[in-house]
Biopython code that builds the backbone (N, CA, C, O; Angstrom):
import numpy as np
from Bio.PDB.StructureBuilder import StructureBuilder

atoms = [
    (1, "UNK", "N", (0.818, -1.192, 0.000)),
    (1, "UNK", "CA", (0.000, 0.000, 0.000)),
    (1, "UNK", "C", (0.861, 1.254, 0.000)),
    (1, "UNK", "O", (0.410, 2.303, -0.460)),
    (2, "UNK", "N", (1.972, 1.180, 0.457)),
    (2, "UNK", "CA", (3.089, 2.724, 0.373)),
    (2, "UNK", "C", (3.224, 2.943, -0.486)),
    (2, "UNK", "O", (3.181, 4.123, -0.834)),
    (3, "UNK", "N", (3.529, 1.694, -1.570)),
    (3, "UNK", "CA", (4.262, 2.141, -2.677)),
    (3, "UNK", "C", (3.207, 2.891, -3.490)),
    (3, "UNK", "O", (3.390, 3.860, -4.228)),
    (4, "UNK", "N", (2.343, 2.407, -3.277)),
    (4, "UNK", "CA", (0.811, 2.890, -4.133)),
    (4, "UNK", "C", (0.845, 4.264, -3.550)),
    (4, "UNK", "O", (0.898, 5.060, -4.488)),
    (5, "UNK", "N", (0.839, 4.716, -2.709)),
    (5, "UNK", "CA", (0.147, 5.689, -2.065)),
    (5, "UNK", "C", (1.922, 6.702, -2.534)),
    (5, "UNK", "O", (2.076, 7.810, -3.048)),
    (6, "UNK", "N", (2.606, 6.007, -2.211)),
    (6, "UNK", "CA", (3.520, 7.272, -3.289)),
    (6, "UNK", "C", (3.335, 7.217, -4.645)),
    (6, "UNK", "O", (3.915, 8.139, -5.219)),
    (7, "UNK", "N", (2.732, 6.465, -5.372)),
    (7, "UNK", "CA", (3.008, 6.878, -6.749)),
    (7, "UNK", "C", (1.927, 7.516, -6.956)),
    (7, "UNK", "O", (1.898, 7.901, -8.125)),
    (8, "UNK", "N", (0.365, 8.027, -5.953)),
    (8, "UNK", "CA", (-0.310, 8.562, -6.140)),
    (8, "UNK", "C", (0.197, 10.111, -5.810)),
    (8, "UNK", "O", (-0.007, 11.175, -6.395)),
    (9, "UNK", "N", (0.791, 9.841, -4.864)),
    (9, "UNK", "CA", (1.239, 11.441, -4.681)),
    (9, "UNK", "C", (2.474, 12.122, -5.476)),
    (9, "UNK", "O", (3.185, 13.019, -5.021)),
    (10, "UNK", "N", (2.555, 11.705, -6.362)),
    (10, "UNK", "CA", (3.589, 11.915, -7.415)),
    (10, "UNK", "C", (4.905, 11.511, -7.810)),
    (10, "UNK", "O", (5.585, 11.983, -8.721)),
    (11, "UNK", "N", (5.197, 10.543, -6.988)),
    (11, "UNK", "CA", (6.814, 9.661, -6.782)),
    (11, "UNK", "C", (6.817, 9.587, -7.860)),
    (11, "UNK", "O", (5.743, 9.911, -8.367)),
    (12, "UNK", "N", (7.853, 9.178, -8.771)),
    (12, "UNK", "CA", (8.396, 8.946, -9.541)),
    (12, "UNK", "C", (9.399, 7.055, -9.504)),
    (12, "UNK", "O", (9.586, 6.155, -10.323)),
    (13, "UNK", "N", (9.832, 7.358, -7.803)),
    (13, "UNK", "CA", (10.548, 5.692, -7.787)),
    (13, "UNK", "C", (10.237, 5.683, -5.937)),
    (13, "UNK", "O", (10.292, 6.770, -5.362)),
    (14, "UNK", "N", (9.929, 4.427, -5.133)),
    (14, "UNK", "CA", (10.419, 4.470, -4.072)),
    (14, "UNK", "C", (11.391, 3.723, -3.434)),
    (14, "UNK", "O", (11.925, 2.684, -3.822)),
    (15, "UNK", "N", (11.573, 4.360, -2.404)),
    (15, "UNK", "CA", (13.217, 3.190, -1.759)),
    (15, "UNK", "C", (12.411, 2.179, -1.014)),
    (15, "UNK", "O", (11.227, 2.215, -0.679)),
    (16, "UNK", "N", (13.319, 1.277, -0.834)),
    (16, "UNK", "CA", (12.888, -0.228, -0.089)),
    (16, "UNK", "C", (14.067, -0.514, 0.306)),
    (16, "UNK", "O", (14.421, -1.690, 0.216)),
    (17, "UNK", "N", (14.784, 0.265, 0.729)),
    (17, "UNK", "CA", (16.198, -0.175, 1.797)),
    (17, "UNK", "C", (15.736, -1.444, 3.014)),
    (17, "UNK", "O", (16.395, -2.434, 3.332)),
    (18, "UNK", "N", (14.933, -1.183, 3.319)),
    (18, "UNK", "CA", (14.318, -1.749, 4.962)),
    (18, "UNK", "C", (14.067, -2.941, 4.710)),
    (18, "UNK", "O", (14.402, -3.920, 5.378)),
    (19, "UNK", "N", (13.312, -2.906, 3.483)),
    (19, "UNK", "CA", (12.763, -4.467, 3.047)),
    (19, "UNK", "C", (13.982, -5.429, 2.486)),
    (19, "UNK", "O", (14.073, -6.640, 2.690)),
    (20, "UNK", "N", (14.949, -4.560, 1.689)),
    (20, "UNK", "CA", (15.804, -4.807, 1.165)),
    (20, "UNK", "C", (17.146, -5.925, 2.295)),
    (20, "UNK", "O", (17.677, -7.030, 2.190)),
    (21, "UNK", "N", (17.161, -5.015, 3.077)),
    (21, "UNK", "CA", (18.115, -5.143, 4.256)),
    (21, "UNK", "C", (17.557, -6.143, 5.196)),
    (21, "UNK", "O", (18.269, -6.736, 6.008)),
    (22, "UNK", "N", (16.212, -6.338, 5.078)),
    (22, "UNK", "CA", (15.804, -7.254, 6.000)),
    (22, "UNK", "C", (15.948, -9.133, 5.229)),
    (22, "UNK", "O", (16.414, -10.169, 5.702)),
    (23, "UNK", "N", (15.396, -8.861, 4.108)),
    (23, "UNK", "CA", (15.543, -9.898, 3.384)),
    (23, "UNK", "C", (16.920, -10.351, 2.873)),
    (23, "UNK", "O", (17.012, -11.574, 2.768)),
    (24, "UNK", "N", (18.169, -9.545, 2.483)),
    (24, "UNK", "CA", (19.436, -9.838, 2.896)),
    (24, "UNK", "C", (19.737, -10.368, 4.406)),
    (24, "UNK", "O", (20.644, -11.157, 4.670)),
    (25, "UNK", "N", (19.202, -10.038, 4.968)),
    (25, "UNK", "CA", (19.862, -10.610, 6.749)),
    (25, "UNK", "C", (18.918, -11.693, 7.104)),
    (25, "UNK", "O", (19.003, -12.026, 8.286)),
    (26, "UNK", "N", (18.044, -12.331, 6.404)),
    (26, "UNK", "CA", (17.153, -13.526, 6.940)),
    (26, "UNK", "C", (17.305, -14.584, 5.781)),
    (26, "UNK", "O", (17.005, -15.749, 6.045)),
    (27, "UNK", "N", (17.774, -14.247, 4.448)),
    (27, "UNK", "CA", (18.117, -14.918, 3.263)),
    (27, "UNK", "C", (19.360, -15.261, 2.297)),
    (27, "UNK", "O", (19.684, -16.260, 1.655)),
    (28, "UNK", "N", (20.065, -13.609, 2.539)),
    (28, "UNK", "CA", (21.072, -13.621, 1.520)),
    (28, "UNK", "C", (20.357, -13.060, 0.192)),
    (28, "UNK", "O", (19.760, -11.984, 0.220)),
    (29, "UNK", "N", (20.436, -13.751, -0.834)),
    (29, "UNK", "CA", (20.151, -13.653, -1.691)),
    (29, "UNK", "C", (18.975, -13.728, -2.186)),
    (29, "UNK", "O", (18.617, -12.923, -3.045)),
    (30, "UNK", "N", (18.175, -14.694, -1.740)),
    (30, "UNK", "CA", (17.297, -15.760, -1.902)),
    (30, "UNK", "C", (16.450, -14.810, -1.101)),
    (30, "UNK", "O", (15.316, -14.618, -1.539)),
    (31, "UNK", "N", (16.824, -14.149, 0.059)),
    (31, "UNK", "CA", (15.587, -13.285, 0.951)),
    (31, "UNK", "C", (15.801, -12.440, 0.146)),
    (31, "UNK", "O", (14.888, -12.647, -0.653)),
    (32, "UNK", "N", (16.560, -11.320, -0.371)),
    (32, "UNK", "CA", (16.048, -10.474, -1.273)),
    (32, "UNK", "C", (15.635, -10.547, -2.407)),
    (32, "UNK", "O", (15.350, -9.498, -2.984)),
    (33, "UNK", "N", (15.504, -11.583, -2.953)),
    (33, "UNK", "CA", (14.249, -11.721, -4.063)),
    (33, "UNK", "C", (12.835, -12.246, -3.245)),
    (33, "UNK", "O", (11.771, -12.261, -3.865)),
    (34, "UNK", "N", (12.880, -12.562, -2.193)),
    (34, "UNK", "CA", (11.825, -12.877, -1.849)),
    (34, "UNK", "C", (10.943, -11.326, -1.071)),
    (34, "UNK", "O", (9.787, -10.903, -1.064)),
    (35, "UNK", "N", (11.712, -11.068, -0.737)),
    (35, "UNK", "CA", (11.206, -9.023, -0.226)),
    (35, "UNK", "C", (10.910, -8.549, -1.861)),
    (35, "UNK", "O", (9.894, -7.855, -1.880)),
    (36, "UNK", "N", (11.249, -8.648, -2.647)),
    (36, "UNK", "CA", (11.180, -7.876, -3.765)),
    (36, "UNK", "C", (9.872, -8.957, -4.665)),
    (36, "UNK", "O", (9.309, -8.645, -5.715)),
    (37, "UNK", "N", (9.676, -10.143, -3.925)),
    (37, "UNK", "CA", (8.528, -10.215, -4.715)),
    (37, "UNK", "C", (7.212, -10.191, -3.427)),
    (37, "UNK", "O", (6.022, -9.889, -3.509)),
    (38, "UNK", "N", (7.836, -10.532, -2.572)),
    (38, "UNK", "CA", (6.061, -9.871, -1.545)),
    (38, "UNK", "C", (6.069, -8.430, -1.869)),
    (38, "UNK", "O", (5.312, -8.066, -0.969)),
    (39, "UNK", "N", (6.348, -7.435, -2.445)),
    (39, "UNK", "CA", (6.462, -6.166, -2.340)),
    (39, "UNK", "C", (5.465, -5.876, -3.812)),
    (39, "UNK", "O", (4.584, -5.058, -4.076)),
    (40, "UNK", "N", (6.024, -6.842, -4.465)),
    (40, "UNK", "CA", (5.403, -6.717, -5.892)),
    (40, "UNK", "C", (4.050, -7.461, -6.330)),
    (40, "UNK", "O", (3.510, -7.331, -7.428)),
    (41, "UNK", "N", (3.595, -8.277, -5.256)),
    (41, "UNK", "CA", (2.476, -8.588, -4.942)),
    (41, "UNK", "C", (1.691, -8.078, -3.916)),
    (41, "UNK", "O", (0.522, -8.400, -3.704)),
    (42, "UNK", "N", (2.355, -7.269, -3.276)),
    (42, "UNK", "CA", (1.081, -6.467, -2.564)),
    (42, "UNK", "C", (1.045, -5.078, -3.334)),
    (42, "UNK", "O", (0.170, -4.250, -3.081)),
    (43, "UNK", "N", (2.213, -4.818, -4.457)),
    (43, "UNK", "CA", (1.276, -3.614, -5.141)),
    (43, "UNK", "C", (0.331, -4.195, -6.277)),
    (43, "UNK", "O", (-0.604, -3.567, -6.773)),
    (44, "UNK", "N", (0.735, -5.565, -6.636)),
    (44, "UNK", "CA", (-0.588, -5.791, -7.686)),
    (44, "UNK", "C", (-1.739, -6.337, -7.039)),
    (44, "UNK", "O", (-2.644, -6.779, -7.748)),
    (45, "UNK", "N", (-1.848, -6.374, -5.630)),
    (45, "UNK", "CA", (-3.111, -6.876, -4.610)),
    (45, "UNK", "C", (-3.817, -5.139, -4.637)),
    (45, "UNK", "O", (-4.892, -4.831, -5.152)),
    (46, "UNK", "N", (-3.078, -4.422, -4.093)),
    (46, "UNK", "CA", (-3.646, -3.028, -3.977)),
    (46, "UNK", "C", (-4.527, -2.485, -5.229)),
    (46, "UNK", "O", (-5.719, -2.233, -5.406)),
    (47, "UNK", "N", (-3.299, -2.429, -6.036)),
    (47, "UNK", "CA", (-3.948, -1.888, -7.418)),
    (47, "UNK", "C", (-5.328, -2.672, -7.769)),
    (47, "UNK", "O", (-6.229, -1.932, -8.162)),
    (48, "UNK", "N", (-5.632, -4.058, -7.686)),
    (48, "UNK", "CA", (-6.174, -4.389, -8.199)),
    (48, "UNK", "C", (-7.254, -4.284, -7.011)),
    (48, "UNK", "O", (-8.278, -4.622, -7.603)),
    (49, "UNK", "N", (-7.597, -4.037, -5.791)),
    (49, "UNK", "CA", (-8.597, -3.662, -5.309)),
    (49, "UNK", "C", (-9.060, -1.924, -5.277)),
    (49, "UNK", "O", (-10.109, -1.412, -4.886)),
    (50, "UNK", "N", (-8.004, -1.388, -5.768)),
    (50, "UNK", "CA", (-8.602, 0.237, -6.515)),
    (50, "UNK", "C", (-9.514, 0.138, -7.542)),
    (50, "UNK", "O", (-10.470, 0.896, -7.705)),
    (51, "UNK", "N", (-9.180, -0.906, -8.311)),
    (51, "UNK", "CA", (-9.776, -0.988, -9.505)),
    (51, "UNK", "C", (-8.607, -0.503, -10.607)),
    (51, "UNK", "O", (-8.932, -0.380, -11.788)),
    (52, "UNK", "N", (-7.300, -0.247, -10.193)),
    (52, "UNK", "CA", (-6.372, 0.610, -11.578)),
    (52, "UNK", "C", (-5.662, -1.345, -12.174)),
    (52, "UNK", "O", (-5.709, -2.481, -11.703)),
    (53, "UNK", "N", (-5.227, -0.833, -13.121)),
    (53, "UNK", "CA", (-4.432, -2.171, -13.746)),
    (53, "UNK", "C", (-3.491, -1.809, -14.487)),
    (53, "UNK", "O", (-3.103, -2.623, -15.326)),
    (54, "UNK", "N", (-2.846, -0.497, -14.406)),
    (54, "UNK", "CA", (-1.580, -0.124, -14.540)),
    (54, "UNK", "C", (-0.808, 0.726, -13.991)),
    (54, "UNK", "O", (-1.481, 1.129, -13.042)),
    (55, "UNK", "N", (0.324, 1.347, -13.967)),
    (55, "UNK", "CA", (0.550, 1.878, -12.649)),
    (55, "UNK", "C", (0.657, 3.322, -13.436)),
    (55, "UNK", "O", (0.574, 4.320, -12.721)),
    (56, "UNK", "N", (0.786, 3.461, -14.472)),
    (56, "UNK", "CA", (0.218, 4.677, -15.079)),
    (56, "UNK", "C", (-1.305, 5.273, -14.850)),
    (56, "UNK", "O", (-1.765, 6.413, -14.916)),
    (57, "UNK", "N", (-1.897, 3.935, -14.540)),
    (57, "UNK", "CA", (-3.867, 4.669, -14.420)),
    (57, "UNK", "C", (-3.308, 5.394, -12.369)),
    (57, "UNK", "O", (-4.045, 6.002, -11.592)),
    (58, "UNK", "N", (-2.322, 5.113, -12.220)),
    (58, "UNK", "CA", (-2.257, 5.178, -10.624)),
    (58, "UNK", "C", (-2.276, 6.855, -10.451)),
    (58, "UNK", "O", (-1.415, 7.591, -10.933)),
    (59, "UNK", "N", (-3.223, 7.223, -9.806)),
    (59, "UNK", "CA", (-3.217, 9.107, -9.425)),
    (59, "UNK", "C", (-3.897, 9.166, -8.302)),
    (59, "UNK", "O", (-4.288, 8.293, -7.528)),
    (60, "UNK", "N", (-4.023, 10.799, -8.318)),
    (60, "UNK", "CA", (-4.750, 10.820, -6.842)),
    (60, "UNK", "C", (-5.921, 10.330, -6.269)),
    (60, "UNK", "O", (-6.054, 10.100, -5.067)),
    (61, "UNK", "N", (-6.947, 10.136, -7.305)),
    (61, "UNK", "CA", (-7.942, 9.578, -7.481)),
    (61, "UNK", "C", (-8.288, 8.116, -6.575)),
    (61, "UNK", "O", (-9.413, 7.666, -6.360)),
    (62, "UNK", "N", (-7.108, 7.590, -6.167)),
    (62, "UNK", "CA", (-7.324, 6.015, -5.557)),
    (62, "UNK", "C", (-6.747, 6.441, -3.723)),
    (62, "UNK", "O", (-6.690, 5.568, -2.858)),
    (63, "UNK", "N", (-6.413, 7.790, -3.485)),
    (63, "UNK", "CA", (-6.538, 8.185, -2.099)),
    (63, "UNK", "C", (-7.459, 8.434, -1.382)),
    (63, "UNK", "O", (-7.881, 9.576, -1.565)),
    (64, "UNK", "N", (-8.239, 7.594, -0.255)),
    (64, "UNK", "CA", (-9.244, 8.494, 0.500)),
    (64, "UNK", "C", (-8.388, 9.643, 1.115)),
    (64, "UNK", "O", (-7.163, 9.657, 1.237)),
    (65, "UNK", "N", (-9.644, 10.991, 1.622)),
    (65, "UNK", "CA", (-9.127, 11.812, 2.077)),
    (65, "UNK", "C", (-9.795, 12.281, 3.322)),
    (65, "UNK", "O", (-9.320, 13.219, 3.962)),
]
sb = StructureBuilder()
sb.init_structure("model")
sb.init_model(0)
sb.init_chain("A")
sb.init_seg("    ")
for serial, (resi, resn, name, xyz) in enumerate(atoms, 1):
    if name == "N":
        sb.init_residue(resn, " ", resi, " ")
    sb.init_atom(name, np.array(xyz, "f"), 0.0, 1.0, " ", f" {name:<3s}", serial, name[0])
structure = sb.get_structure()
């Protein structure tokens, strides 16, 4: 949901140091592809309960306020 919620507010890229660093120290290698794909399935879980299906349709429009 962060990542969503920055690319609604105009990000351009976000960092994932945390996730990054965590999945290096519980995996190696193997944990950071595994952080980098729970990450990439909870933005296509999100998106797809907005209703967007690309990350270009992604704007402000999918923020409550």
């Amino acid at each position: 949901m962060d990542i969503m919620r920055a690319l609604a507010l105009g990000a351009k890229s976000c960092m994932i140091g945390r996730a990054y660093a965590y999945g290096l120290g519980a995996g190696g290698q193997e944990g950071v592809a595994k952080a980098l794909d729970i990450l990439g399935k909870e933005l296509t879980t999100t998106m797809g309960l907005c209703g967007v299906n690309t990350i270009a349709e992604i704007d402000d429009k999918v923020l409550a306020v």
